[in-house]
SEVO-712350 format. One record per residue (C-alpha): residue number from 0; x, y, z. Coordinates in pm, 1 decimal. Layout:
<kebas>
KEBA,NUM,X,Y,Z;
...
</kebas>
This chain:
<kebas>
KEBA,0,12773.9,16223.8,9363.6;
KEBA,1,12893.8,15946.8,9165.7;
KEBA,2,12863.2,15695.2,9430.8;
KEBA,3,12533.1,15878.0,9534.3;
KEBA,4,12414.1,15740.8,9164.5;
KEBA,5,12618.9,15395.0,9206.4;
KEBA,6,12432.3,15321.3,9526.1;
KEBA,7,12062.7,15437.8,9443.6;
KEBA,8,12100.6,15213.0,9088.2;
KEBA,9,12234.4,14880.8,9249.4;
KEBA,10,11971.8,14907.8,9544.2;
KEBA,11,11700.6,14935.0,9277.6;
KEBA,12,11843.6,14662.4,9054.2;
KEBA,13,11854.1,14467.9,9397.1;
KEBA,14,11508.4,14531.3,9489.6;
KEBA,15,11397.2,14395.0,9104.5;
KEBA,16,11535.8,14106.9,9190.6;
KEBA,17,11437.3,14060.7,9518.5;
KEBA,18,11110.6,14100.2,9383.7;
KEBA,19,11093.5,13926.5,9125.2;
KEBA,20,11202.9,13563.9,9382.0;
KEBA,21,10940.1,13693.4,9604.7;
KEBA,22,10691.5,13694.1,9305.0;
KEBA,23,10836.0,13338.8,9232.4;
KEBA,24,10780.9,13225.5,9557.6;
KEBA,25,10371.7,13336.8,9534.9;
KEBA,26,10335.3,13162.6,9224.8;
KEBA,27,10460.2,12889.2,9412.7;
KEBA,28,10264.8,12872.8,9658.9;
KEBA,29,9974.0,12915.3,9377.6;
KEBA,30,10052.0,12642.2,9200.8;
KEBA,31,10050.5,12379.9,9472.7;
KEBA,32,9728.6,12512.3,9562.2;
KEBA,33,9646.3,12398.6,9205.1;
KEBA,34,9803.6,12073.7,9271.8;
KEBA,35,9627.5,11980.1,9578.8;
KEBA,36,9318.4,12064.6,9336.5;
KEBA,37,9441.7,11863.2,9091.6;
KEBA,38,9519.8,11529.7,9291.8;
KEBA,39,9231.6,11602.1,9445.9;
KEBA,40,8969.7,11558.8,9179.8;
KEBA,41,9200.5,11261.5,9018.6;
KEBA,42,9145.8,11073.9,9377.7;
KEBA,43,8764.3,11132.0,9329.7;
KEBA,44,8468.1,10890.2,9363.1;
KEBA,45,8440.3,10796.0,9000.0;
KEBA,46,8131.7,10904.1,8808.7;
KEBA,47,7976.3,10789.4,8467.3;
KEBA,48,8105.4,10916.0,8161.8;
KEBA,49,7968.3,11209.4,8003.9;
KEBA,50,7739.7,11224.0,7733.0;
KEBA,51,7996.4,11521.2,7567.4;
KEBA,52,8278.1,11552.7,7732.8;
KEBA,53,8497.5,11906.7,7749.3;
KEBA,54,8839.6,11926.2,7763.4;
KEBA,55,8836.5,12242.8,7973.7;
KEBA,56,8572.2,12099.8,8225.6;
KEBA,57,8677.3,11717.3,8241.1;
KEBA,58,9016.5,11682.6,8211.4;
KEBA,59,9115.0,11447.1,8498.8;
KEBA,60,8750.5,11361.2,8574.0;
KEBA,61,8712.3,10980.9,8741.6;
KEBA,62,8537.0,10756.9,8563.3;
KEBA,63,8365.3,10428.6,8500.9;
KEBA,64,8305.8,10316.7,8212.3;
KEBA,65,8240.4,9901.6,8061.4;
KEBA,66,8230.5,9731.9,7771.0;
KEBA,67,8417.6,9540.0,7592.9;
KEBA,68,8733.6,9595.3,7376.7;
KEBA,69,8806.7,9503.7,7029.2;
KEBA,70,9079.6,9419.7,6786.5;
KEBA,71,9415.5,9639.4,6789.2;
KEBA,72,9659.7,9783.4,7027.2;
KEBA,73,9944.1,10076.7,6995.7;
KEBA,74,10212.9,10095.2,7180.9;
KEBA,75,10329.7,10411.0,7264.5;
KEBA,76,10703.1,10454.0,7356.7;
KEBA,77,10740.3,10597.8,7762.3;
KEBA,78,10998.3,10588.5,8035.9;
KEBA,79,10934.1,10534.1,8398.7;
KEBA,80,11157.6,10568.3,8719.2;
KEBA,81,11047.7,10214.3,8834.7;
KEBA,82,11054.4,10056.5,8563.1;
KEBA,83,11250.0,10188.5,8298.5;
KEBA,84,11156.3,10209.0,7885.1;
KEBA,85,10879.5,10068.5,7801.0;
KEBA,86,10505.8,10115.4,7615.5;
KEBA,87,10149.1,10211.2,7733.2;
KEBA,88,9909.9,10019.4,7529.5;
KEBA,89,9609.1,10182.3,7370.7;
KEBA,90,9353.2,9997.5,7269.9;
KEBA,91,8995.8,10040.8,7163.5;
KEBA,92,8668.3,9981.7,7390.2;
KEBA,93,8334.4,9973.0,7277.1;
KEBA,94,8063.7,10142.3,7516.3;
KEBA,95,7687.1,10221.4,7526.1;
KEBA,96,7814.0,10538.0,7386.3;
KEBA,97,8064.8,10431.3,7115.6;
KEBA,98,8383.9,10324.9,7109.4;
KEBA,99,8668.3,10493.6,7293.3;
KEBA,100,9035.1,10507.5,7399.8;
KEBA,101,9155.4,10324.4,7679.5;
KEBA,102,9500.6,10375.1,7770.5;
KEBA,103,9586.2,9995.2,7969.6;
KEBA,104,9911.2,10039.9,8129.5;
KEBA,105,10252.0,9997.2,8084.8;
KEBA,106,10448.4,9673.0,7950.2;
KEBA,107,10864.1,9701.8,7937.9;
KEBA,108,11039.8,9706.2,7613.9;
KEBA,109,11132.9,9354.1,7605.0;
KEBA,110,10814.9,9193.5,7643.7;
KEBA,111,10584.0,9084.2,7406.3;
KEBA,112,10271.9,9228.7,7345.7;
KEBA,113,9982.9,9090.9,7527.9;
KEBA,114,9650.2,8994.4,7359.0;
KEBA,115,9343.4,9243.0,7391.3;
KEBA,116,9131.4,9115.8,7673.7;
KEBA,117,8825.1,8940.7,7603.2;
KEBA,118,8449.8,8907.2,7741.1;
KEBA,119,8341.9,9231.1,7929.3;
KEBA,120,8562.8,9469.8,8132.3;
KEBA,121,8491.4,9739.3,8409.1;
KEBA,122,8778.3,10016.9,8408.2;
KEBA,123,8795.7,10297.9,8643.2;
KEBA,124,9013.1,10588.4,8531.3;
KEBA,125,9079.3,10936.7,8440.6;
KEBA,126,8952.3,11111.3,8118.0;
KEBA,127,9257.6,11326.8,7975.6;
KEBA,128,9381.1,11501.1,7646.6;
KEBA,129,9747.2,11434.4,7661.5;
KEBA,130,9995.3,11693.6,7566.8;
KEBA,131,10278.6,11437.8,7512.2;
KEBA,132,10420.6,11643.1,7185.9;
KEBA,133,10691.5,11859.7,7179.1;
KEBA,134,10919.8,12005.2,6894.2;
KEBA,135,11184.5,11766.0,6920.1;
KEBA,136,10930.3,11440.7,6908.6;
KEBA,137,10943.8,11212.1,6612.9;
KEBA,138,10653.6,11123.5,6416.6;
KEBA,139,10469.6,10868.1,6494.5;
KEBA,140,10518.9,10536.5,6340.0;
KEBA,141,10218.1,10393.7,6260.6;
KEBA,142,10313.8,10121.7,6014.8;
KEBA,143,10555.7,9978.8,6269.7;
KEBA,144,10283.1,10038.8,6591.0;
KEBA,145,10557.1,10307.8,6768.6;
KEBA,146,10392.4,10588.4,6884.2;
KEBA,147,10617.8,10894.8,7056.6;
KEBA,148,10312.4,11111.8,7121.5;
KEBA,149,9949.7,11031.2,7214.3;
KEBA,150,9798.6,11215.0,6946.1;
KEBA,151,9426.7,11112.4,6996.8;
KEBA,152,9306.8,11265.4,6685.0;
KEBA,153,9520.3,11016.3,6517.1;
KEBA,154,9490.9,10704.8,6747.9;
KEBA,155,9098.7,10743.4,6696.4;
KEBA,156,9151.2,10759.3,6346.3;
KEBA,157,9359.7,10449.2,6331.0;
KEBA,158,9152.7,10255.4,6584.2;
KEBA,159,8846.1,10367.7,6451.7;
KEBA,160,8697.1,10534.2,6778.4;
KEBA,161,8619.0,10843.5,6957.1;
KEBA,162,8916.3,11060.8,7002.2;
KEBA,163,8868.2,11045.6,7405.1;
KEBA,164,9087.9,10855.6,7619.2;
KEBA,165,9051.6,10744.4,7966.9;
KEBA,166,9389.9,10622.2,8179.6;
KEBA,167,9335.8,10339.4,8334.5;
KEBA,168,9388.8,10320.6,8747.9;
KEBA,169,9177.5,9975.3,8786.2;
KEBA,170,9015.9,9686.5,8555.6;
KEBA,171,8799.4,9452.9,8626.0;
KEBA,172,8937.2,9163.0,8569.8;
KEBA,173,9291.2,9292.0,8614.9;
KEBA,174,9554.6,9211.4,8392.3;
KEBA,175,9806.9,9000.1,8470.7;
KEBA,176,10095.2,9138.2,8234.4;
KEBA,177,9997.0,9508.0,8255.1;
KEBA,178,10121.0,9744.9,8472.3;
KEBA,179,9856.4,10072.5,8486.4;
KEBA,180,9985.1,10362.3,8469.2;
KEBA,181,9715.1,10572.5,8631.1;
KEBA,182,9779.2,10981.3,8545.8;
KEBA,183,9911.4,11200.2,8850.5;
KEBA,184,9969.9,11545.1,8849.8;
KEBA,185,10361.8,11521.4,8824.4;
KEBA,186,10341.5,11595.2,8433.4;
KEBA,187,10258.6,11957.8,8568.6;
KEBA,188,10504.7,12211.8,8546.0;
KEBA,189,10608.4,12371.2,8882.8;
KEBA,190,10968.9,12568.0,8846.5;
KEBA,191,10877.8,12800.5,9040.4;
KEBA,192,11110.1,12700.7,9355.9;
KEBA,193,11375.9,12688.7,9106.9;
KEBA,194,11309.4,13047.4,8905.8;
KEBA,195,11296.1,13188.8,9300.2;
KEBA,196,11602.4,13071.6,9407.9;
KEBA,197,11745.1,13180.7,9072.5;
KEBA,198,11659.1,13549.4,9137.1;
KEBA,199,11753.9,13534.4,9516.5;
KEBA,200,12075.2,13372.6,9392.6;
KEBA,201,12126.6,13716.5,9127.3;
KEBA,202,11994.5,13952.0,9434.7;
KEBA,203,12309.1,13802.6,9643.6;
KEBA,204,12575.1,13785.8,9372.9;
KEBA,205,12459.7,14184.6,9272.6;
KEBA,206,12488.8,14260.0,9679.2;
KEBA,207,12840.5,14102.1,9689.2;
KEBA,208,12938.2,14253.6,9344.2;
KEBA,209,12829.7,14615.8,9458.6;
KEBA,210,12989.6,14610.3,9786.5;
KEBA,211,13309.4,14534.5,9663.0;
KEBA,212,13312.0,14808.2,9380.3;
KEBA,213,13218.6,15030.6,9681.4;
KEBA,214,13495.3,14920.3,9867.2;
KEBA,215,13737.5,14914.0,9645.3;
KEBA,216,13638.0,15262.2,9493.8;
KEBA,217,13681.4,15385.3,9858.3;
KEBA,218,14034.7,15233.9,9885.7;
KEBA,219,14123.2,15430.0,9617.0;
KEBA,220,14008.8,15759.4,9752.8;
KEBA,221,14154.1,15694.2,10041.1;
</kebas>
């Protein structure tokens, strides 16, 4: 009877975590569906920029926008696997429909800061609202220009714009001494491969730990 009990309570423990990997393994499959969706729409034709844009509706919407930018740039602190620590310079740009937040690129640590661009420029890029801030990120230093978190509410606020920010994937003219640093979907979170293989992993450690109670419990009523 005992084992009766043993057996039915590790085979449903078993099939919980079966399922649950299986479940992992949907959501999976969901969210590179989402993915595609997302690198799809940031590899769009570009389209003009909206008269009021919506975070829920335009986040990663191509754009072109022109103008011209003015005084003052931030530099906000980032890492990247080709080219190490660095900053992505924000700077302001002022448009037919105010000024806004263009995000240039990405300069190393060492380097000096390049001047703003001058005359007219043509960008094409990707309107986003940055979730850069966590619990453990500093404040931003805005007396000594080092920002740890795009915060647009603030950036507009110090550079006097818009709190919208486009990334920049092309400028017209280029610049020479900034990289861009065009937004991708790999900020997304996808764990799901790696919460799946967790459970399977628990489903075959339970298997091996059950069968060896069972075998040893039979040893001893042997």
């Amino acid at each position: 009877m005992r084992n009766a009990i043993t057996i039915f309570l590790s085979l449903a423990v078993l099939a919980l975590f079966i399922g649950l990997g299986t479940w992992q393994v949907q959501r999976l499959q969901w969210k590179e569906g989402v993915l595609a969706q997302i690198d799809a729409r940031i590899a769009a034709d570009p389209v003009a920029l909206p008269q009021a844009p919506d975070k829920a509706r335009d986040t990663y919407l191509p754009v072109m926008v022109a103008g011209q930018f003015g005084g003052g740039t931030l530099r906000v602190l980032v890492s990247t696997k080709q080219a190490g620590a660095g900053y992505r310079l924000i700077s302001p740009l002022q448009t037919d429909q105010g000024a806004i937040l263009i995000d240039r690129g990405f300069i190393r640590v060492a380097d000096e800061l390049p001047p703003v661009p001058t005359g007219p420029v043509t960008i094409e890029g990707n309107l986003h609202w940055p979730d850069d801030r966590r619990s453990s990120t500093p404040d931003n230093d805005v007396a000594g220009n080092t920002w740890f978190a795009r915060d647009l509410d603030q950036m507009a606020d110090t550079l006097n714009t818009k709190p919208l920010l486009v990334i920049t994937r092309q400028m017209t003219p280029p610049e020479a001494r900034v990289l861009p640093l065009p937004v991708t979907s790999e900020g997304v979170p996808n764990r799901h491969l790696e919460y799946a293989g967790t459970w399977f992993l628990l489903a075959l450690t339970w298997s091996v730990m059950t069968l060896t109670l069972l075998w040893r419990k039979k040893r001893r009523n042997s």
